[in-house]
Each structure stands twice: as C-alpha cells, then as structure tokens.
C-alpha positions in Angstrom: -10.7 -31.1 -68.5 -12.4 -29.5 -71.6 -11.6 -30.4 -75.0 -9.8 -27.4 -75.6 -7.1 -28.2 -72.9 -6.6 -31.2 -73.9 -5.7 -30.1 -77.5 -3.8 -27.6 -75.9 -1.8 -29.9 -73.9 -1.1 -32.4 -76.8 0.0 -29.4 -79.0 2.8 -28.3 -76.3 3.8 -31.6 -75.3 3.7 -32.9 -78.8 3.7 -30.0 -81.0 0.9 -31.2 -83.5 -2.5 -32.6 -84.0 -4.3 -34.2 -86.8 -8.4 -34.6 -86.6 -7.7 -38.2 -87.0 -5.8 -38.0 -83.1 -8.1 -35.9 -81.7 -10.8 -37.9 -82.3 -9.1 -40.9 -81.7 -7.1 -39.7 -78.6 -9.9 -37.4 -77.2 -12.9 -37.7 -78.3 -13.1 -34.7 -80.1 -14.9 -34.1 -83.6 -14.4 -30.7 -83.9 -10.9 -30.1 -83.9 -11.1 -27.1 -85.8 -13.4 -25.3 -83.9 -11.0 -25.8 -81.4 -8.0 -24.5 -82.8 -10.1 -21.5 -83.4 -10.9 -20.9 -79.9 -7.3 -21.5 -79.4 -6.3 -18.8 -81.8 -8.8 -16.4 -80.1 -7.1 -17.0 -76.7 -3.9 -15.8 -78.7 -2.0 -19.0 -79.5 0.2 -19.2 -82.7 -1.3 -22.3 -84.3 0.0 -22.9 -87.6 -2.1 -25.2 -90.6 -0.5 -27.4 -92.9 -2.4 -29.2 -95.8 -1.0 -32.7 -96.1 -1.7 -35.4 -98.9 -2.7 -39.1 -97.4 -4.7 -41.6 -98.4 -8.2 -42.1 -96.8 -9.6 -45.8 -95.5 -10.2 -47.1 -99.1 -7.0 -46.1 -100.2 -8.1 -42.9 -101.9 -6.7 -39.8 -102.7 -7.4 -37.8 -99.2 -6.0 -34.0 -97.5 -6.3 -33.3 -93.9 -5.3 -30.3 -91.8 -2.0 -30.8 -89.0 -2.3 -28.3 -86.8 1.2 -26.8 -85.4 2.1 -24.9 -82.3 4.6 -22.2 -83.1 6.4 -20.9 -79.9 
C-alpha cells in the first residue's frame, strides 16, 4: 500500500492527520506532499494551523489535515 493510501485511509476512518502521526504511524515524512496529491485526485482536505509546543517545550505550529465529506 503506498503512502498516499494509507493517509487516505487514516483520514476516512479517523478524519485527521498530523505530520507528527504520519510519520510516526506510517512512515511518512512528507505528509504534505501527500495531501497535495490527495487534493489533485479531488479530495476536500481541509488545513488547520494549530499552536503546540515542540520537544523542548517551545512555542511550535503544525498543520492538521481534515477530511471534509
């Protein structure tokens, strides 16, 4: 199974994806690429910027990705 269908898999059964769980979960460093292709196959992927903390306890953003019916 490529990378893209198993991003597109999590996002139906689950309904979102950070980089952090793809990579983690899949394998994959280049969730955003992936969510492009995604896109270009006609999926309705939304993006949300959301406000975290990194390993160090810093200040971080990171993308959730969103699968709109």
């Amino acid at each position: 199974m490529s990378d893209k269908a198993r991003i597109l898999k999590h996002l139906q059964e689950k309904g979102s994806i950070t980089p952090l769980e793809a990579l983690e979960q899949y394998g994959c460093y280049r969730l955003g690429a992936r969510v492009f292709d995604l896109r270009r196959d006609g999926y309705n992927i939304q993006t949300t910027i959301v406000d975290g903390t990194d390993r160090n306890g810093e200040p971080a953003k990171y993308a959730r990705y969103t699968l709109n019916k």
